[in-house]
C-alpha positions as CSV (number, residue, x, y, z in Angstrom):
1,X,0.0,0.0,0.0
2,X,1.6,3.9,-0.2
3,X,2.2,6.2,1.5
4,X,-0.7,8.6,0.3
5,X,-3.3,5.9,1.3
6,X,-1.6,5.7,4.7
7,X,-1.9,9.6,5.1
8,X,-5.5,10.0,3.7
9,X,-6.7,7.3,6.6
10,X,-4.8,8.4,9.4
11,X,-7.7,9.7,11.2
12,X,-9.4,6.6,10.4
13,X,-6.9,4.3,11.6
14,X,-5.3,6.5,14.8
15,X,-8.4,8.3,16.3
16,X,-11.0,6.0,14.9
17,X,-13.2,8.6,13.3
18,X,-16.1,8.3,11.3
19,X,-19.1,10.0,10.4
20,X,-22.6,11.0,12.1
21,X,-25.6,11.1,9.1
22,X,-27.1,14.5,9.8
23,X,-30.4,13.3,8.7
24,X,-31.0,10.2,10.5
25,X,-28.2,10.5,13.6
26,X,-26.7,6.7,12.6
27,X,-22.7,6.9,13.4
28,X,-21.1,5.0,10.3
29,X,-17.4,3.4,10.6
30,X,-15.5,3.0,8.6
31,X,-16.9,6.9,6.6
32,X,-18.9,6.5,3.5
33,X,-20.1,10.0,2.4
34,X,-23.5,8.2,2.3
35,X,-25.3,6.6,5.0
36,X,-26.2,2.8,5.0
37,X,-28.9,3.3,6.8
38,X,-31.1,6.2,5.0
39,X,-29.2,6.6,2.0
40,X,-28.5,10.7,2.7
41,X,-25.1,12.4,2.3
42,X,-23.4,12.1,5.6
43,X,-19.9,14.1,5.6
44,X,-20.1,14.9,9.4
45,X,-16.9,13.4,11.2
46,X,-17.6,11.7,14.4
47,X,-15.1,10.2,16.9
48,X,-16.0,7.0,18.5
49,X,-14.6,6.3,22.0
50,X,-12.7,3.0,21.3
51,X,-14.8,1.1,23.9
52,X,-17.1,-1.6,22.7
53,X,-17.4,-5.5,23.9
54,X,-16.6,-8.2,21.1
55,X,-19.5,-9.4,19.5
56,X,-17.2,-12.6,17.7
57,X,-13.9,-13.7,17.5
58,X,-11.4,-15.9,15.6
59,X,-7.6,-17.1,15.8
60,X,-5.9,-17.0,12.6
61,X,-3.3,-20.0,12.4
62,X,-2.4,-19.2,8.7
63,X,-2.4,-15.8,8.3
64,X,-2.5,-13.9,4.3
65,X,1.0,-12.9,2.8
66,X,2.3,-9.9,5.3
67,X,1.2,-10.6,8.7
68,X,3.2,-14.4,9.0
69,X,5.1,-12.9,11.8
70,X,1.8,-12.4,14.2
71,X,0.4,-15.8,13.8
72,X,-1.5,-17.0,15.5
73,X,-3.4,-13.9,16.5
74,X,-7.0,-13.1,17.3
75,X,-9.1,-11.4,15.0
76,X,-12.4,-9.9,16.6
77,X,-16.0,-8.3,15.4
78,X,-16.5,-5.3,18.1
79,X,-19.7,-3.6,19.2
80,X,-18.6,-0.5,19.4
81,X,-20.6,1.7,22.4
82,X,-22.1,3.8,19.5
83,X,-23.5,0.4,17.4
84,X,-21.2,0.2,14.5
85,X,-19.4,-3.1,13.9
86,X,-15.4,-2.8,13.7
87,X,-13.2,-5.8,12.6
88,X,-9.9,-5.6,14.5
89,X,-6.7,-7.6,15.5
90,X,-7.0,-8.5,19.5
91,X,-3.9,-7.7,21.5
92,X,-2.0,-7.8,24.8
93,X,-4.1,-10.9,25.7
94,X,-1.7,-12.2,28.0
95,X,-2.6,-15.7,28.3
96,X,-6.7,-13.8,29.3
97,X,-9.3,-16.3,28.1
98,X,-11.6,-13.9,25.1
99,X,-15.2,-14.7,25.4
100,X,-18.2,-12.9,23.0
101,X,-19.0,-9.9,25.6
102,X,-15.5,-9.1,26.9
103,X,-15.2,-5.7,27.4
104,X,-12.1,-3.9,24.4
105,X,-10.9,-1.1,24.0
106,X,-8.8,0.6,21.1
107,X,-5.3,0.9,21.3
108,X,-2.7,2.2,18.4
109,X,-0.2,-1.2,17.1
110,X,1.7,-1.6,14.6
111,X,-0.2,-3.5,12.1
112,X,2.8,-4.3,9.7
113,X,5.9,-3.7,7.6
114,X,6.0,-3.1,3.8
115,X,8.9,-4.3,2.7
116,X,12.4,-4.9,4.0
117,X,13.9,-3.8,7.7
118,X,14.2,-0.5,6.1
119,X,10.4,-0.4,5.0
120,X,7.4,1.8,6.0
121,X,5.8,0.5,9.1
122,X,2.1,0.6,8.9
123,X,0.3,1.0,12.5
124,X,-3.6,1.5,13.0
125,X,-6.2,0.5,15.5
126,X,-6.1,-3.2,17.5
127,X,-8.6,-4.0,20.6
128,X,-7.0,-5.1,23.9
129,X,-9.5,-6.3,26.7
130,X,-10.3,-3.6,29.1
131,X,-7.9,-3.5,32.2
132,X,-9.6,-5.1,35.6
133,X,-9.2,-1.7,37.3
134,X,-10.1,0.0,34.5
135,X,-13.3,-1.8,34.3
136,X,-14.1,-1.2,38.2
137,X,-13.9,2.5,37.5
138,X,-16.1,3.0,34.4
C-alpha cells in the first residue's frame, strides 16, 4: 500500500473517526459520504470512543502474505458503544481467556511492515481487553 493511502486514513486508523448522518443520527465506521442506513449524504466526522465489547472472535493460524510474523493472533468483530461493527486484531491478551462480551478497547499497534527492515511500518487501530481496574472504575 503507499504512503498517500496511509496519510488520507490516518484519522481513520489512529483516532478511529467516522461519520454522524445528519439526517438520520446513525454513526457510520469506517466513513462513507453516504449513509447505510437512509441513503442521505453524511460528511459529518464523528469520533467513537474505542470502547465496545466483542461481538465474535477468531484465531488466525495461517495468516494472508504480510502478517506471517503475528500468527497466531486473534481477529475480533467489536460492538462499538455507539453500534457500529469494527473488525480488529485483539492484542496484549496475556494468556486472558476472550469470550463474546468481553469488554475492548482501542489501542494504536503496529499492524505491519512493507517491505524490507528499512520499510514503512504501517500502524492502526487493535482492541485489547479492558484492564480489571479500569473496568471497576467505568
Amino acid at each position: 500500500m503507499e504512503i498517500p493511502r496511509h496519510w488520507r486514513l490516518r484519522k481513520q486508523r489512529y483516532g478511529l473517526v467516522g461519520e454522524i448522518c445528519p439526517h438520520c443520527e446513525a454513526k457510520i465506521f469506517p466513513p462513507r459520504d453516504v449513509c447505510p442506513a437512509c441513503g442521505q449524504e453524511a460528511k459529518t466526522l464523528f469520533s467513537f470512543s474505542g470502547r465496545g465489547e466483542v461481538y465474535s472472535y477468531t484465531t488466525v493460524y495461517e495468516p494472508p502474505a504480510g502478517f506471517e510474523d503475528c500468527a497466531p493472533y486473534t481477529v475480533a468483530l467489536i460492538k462499538l458503544e455507539e453500534g457500529p461493527l469494527v473488525t480488529a486484531q485483539l492484542t496484549d491478551l496475556d494468556g486472558r481467556q476472550i469470550e463474546i462480551g468481553t469488554p475492548v478497547e482501542m489501542v494504536t499497534r503496529r499492524l505491519r511492515q512493507d517491505g524490507d527492515e528499512r520499510g514503512l511500518l504501517v500502524y492502526g487501530y487493535k482492541f485489547r481487553p479492558v484492564l480489571e481496574r479500569q473496568a471497576e472504575a467505568a
